[in-house]
N, C-alpha and C positions, 0 to 999 in steps of 0.2 A: 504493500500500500504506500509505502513512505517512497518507496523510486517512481509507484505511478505517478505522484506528486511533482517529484525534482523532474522527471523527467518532461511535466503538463507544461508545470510552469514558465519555462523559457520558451516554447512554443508560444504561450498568450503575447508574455511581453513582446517575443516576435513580431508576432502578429499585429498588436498594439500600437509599436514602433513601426511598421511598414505600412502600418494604415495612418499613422500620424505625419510620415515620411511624405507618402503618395501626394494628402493634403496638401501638404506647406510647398512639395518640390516638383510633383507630375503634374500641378494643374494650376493653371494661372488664374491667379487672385484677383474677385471683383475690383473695377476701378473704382467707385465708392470706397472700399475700406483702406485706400489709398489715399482718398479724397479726406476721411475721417483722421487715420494714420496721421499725418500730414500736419490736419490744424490742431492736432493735441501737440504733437511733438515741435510744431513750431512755439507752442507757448511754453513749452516748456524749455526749450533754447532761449526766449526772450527772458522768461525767469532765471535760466543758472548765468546767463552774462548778457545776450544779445541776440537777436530773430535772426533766421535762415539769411545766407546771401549767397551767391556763388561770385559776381564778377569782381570783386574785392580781392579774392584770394587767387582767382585768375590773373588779375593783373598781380597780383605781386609775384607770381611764379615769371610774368613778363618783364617787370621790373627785374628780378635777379639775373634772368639772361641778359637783360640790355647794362646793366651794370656791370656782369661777369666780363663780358666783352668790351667792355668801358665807348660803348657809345653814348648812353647816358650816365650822368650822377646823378642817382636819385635815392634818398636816404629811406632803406625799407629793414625789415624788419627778418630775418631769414625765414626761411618758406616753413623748414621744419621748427619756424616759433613760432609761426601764424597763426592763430587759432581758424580763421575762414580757410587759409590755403591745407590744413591738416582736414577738415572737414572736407574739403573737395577730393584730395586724397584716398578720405575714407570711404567715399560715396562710389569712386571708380574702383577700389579694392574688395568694398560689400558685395555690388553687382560685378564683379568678378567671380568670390566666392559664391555668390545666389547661382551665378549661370554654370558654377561647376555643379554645381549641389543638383542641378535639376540638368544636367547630362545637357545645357543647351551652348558651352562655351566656342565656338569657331573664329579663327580667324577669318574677315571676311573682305578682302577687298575690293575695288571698285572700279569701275572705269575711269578714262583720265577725263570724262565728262564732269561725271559724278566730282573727281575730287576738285578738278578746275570749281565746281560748283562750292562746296566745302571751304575752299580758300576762296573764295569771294563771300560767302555767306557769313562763317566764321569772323573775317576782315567787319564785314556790316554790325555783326554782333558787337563787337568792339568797342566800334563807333559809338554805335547807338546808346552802350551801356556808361560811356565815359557823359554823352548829353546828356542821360537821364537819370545820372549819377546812380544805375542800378541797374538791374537784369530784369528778366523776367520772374524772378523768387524775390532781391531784394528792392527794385524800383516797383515792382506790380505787387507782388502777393505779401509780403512784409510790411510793404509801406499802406497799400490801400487796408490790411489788418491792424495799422497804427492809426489809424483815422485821419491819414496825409495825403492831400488836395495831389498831388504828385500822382502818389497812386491811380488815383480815377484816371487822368488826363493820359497815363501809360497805360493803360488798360485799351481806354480808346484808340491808343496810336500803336500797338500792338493788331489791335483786330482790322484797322487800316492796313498795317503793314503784313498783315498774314492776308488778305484778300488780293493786296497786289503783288506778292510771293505767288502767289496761288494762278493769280494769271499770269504771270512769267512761267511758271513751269505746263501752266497748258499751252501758251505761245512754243513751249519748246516741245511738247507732244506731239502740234501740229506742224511745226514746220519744219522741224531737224529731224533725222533718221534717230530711230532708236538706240541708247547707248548698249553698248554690251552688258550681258546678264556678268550681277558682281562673281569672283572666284571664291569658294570657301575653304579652306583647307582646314585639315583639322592637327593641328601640330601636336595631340596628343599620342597620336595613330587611330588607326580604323576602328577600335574597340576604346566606347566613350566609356566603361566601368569604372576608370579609376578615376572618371572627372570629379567624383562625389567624394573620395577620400581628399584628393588635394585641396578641393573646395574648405573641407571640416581645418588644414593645415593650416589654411591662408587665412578664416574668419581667427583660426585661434590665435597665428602671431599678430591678427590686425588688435585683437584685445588686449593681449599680452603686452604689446607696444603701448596702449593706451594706459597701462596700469605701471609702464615704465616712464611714461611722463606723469604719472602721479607722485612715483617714490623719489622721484626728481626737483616734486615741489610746481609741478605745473600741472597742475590739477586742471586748469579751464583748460589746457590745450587736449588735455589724453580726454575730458569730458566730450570736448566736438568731433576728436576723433571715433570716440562711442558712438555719437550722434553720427558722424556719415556713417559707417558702416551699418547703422539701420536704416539710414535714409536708403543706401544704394542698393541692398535686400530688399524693402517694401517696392522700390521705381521698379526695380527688377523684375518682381513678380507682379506687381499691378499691370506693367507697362505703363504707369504715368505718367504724362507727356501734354506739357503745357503749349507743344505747336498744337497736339489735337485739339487740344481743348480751341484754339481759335481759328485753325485752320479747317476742321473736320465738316462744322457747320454748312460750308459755303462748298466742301469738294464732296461728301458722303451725305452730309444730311444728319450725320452721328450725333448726338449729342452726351453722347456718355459722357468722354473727357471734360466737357466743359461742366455737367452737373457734379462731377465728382470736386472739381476745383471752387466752383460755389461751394460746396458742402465746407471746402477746407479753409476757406473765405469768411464764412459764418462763424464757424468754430473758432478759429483765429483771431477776430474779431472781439469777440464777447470775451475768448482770454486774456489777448492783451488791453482791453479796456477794463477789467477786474484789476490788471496790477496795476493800471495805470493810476486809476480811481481810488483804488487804496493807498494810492501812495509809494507802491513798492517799485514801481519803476516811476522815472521822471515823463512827466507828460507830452515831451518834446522828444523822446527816445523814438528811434527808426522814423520822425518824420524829417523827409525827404526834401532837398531844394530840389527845385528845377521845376514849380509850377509858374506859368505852362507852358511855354513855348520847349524849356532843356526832355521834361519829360513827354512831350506828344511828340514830337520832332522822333526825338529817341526813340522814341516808343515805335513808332513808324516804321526807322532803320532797323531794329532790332529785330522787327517783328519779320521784314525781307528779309533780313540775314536768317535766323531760323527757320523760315521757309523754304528758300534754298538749300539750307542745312541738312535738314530733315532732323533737330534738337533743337531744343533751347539751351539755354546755360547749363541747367542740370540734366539735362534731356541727353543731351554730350556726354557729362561725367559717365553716366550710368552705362551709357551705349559703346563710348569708348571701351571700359570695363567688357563688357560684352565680345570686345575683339572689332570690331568694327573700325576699320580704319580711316575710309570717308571722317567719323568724327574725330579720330585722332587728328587729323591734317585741321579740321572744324575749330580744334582746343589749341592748334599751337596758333594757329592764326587769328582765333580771340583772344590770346593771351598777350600775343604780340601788338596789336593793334588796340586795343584796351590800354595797354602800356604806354606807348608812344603817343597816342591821341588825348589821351588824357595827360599826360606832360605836355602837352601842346597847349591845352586850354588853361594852363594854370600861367604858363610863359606866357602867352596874347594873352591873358583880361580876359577869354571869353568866358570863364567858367563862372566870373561873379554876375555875367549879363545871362544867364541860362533858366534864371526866374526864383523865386524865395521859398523856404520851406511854409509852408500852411498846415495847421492843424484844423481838421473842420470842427470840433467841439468850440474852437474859439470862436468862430465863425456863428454857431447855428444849438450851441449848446449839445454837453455831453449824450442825453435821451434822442435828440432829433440826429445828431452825430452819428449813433449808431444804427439809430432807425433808415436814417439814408441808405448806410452803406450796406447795411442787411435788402433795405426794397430795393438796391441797385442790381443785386445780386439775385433776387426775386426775379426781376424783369428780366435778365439775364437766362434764368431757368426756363419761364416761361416761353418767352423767343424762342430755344432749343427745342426745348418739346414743342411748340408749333410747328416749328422747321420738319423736325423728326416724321409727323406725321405729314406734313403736305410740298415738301421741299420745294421750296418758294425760295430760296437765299441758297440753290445748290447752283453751281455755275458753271459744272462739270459737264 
């Protein structure tokens, strides 16, 4: 009786563990619980030091090469003390380990269309994130959950610039010969089985690292490094993708992406207005200059450059991770071009002419404050699910 036991036993936990396994790694996770995901753990990044960003820690990874190479002096902070650049890091390292864990890692390359496309897209990214003093995570989804007039006016010049992304790449359906299909190689070999052990190696030294800038006395940086490494596991598995969200409407009809990003909008929102209100963050934290010519303008370019991309800021991180090379070409060329342009605008004057940071509670009172920004996002919902059913805004 007692061996039928031992012997039952590791059979269930098997079992238990390969039905738990299948869940998290055979089957791709709703975009909602991405959307959800998203605006918890953004507040809770605002609470341990400061809200999600990506193009900050881009450009400093740009700054150190143009430094390295002494074309610029620009007094930066080294990559591995950054806490955004560690966090970007971690984001490409998670969704590395997610796509081992779930047997889906390929190197995948691209045609020289595709990357020519990448490197101009990328380059636009740059741009646009140095006018809009933010990305698509920290000028759009951080800043409009600060309750920064910034936000809204990048939001709007995002869905501009994804509508006219979107007809450039049908201008190039129609008139250019089709690029060649990408190559994928699989540099592991022919048999994906051990992608799921390397994967468990790579989350555990990304932890391990993170607990070694604890004992080190930098606790906020090994904390953001925590912080991507779930970030780039949830994008991974969700496939969360803020071009979808703006792009998808006008070429699919889709509205998933965009309802899951309300969702993490709302969430976000109500969070960082609790700390803000309490007192526990200052009420000026993540609100953004650049309303509104620096962030609509931005918001524009940004939104063409990720469309040509085929990522956003973090859309990139995660994808690169993935093996995809199109975004690696995507990150060195926002990296670079974020860097340089944004020392450009600080040398000309123009970065103090790009418009003021705005908090709308000052504006319109804390209750109407967030009431806006919630029915903005209402109407936002709505529209998609309109769309969804009678696709009236598809232009495909």
């Amino acid at each position: 009786m007692a061996d039928e036991i031992i012997t039952k036993d590791p059979e269930n936990v098997k079992e238990v563990f390969s039905f738990g396994y299948a869940k998290l790694f055979d089957q791709q996770w709703p975009m909602w619980v991405g959307g959800l995901l998203f605006g918890v753990l953004n507040v809770f990044m605002f609470a341990f030091e400061k809200a999600w960003s990506v193009a900050d820690g881009v450009r400093n990874w740009g700054n150190w090469f143009f430094n390295t190479i002494n074309v610029l002096e620009i007094t930066i902070i080294d990559p591995h003390l950054y806490s955004t650049s560690l966090l970007n890091f971690g984001i490409i390292v998670g969704a590395l380990a997610s796509a081992l864990l779930a047997k889906q890692f390929q190197v995948r390359s691209a045609p020289t269309r595709e990357l020519s496309k990448a490197l101009i897209g990328g380059t636009l990214m740059g741009v646009g994130a140095s006018l809009s003093f933010g990305c698509n995570i920290g000028g759009f989804f951080s800043a409009i959950s600060a309750l920064s007039m910034s936000g809204v006016t990048m939001m709007a010049g995002l869905m501009i610039g994804s509508f006219i992304g979107l007809k450039l790449l049908v201008w190039e359906i129609t008139y250019l010969s089709p690029s060649a299909s990408p190559v994928r190689k699989d540099v592991l070999g022919k048999q994906k089985k051990n992608q799921p052990l390397l994967g468990i190696i790579i989350l555990l030294v990304g932890i391990s690292l993170a607990f070694v800038y604890d004992e080190l006395d930098y606790s906020i940086r090994g904390g953001f490094l925590m912080f991507g490494l779930m970030i780039g596991i949830i994008m991974q598995r969700t496939r969360f993708c803020f071009v979808r969200a703006f792009r998808e409407p006008f070429m699919t009809g889709d509205g998933g992406a965009s309802k899951a990003v309300v969702l993490a909008v709302i969430i976000s929102v109500v969070g960082f207005s609790i700390l803000k209100w309490s007192d526990m963050k200052d009420w000026e934290a993540q609100v953004s200059a650049g309303f509104w010519f620096g962030s609509l303008v931005g918001g524009t370019i940004f939104g063409i450059g990720m469309s040509l991309t085929g990522g956003c800021a973090s859309g990139t991180l995660w994808r690169a991770g993935e093996g995809h090379i199109k975004l690696w070409v995507a990150l060195i060329a926002f990296a670079l071009s974020s860097s340089y342009f944004r020392e450009w605008l600080g040398v000309s004057g123009w970065s103090m002419k790009l418009g003021e940071a705005l908090f709308i509670p000052e504006l319109i009172g804390w209750k109407m404050g967030i009431l806006s920004v919630c029915l903005l996002m209402l109407v936002w919902y709505l529209i998609v699910s309109w769309n969804e059913a009678t696709r009236k805004l598809v232009i495909v």
